[in-house]
Structure formats: C-alpha cells, structure tokens
TILUM-29694 format. One record per residue (C-alpha): x, y, z; residue number from 1. Coordinates in Angstrom, 1 decimal. Layout:
east / north / up / lumti
X / Y / Z / NUM
...
END
This chain:
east / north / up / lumti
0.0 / 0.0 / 0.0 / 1
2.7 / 2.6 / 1.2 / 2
4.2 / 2.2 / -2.4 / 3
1.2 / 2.7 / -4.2 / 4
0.8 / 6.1 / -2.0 / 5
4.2 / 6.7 / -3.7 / 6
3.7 / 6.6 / -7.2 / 7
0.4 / 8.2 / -6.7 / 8
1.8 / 11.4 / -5.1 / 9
4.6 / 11.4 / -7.7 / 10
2.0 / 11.7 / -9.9 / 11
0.0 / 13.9 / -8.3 / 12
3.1 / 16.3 / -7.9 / 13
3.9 / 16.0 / -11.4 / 14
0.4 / 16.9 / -12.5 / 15
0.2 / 19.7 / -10.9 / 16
3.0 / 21.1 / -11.8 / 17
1.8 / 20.8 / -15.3 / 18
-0.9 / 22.3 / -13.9 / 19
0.7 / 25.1 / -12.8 / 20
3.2 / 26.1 / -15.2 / 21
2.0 / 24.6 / -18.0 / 22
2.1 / 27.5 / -20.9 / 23
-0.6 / 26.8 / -22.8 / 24
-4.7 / 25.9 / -21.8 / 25
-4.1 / 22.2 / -23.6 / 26
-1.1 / 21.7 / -21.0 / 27
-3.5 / 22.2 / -18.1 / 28
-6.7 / 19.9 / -19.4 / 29
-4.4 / 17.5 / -20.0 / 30
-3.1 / 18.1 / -16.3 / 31
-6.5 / 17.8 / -15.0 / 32
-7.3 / 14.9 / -16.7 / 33
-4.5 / 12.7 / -15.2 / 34
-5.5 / 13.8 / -11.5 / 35
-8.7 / 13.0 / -12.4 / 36
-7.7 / 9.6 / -13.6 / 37
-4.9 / 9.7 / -10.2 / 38
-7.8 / 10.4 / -7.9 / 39
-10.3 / 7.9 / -9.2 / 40
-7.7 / 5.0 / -9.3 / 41
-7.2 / 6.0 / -6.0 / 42
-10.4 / 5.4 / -5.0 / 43
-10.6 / 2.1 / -6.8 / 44
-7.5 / 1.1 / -4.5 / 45
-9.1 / 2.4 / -1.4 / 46
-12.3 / 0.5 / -1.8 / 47
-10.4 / -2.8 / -2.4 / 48
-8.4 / -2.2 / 0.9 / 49
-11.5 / -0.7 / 2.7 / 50
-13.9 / -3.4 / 0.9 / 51
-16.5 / -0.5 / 0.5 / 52
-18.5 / -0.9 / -3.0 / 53
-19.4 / 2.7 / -2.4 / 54
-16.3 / 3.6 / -3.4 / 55
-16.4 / 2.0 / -6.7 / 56
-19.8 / 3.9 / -7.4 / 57
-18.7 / 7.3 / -6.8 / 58
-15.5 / 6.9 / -8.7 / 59
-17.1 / 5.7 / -11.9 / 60
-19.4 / 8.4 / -11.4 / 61
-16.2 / 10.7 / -11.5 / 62
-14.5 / 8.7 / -14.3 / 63
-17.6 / 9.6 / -16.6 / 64
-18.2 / 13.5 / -15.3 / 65
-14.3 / 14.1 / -16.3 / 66
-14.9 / 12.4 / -19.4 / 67
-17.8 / 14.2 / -20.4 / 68
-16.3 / 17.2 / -19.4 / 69
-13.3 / 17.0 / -20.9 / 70
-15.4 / 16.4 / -24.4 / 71
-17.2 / 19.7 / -24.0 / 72
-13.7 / 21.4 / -23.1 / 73
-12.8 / 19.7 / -26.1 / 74
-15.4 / 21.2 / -28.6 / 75
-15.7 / 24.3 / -26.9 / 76
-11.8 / 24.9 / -27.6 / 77
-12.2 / 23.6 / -31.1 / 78
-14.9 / 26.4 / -31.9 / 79
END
C-alpha cells in the first residue's frame, strides 16, 4: 500500500505542476485529466483495501463527469 501512496503522489506532484506552469490551456486539461484519472484510481485502491462498493460507485461516477467534461472542453476549444 505505502508504495502505491508513492507513485500516486509522484504523480499527483507532477500533474500539478503541469498544472501550474503549463504554458498553454491544452497543458492544463491534460493536467487535470490525469489527477482525475490519479484520484479515481485512487479510490478504486481504497475501496479494495477498505472493501466498501461505495467507493467504486462514486468513482465511476467521477471517471464519466471528467470524461464528459473533458469532451465539451474539447469542442468548446475547437470552436
């Protein structure tokens, strides 16, 4: 577990410092969309450990809002 928690704040760290200095708006989406993905395998990890389904409900509900919203960021951006 401790070197899953790791890898996941690598990540994490990583991301948002794309986040943050990322130059253009593509650089941060993209950044947002891997903490997305970071955080809801997170929570897939946590409700194995934990063996709470809720878990699993609430981050496939994430994993669809960030993919729905990252189509309408898409569009939007592409005019």
């Amino acid at each position: 577990m401790s070197a899953f928690l790791i890898i996941v704040t690598i990540g994490v760290v990583f991301a948002g410092l794309r986040f943050i200095l990322g130059p253009r708006f593509f650089d941060r989406m993209v950044a947002v969309d891997i903490l997305t993905t970071i955080l809801v395998s997170a929570m897939v990890v946590l409700a194995v450990v934990l063996g709470e389904r809720i878990f699993l409900d609430v981050a496939l509900a994430l994993a669809a809002v960030s993919f729905v919203a990252m189509v309408v960021l898409g569009r939007f951006i592409e005019g």
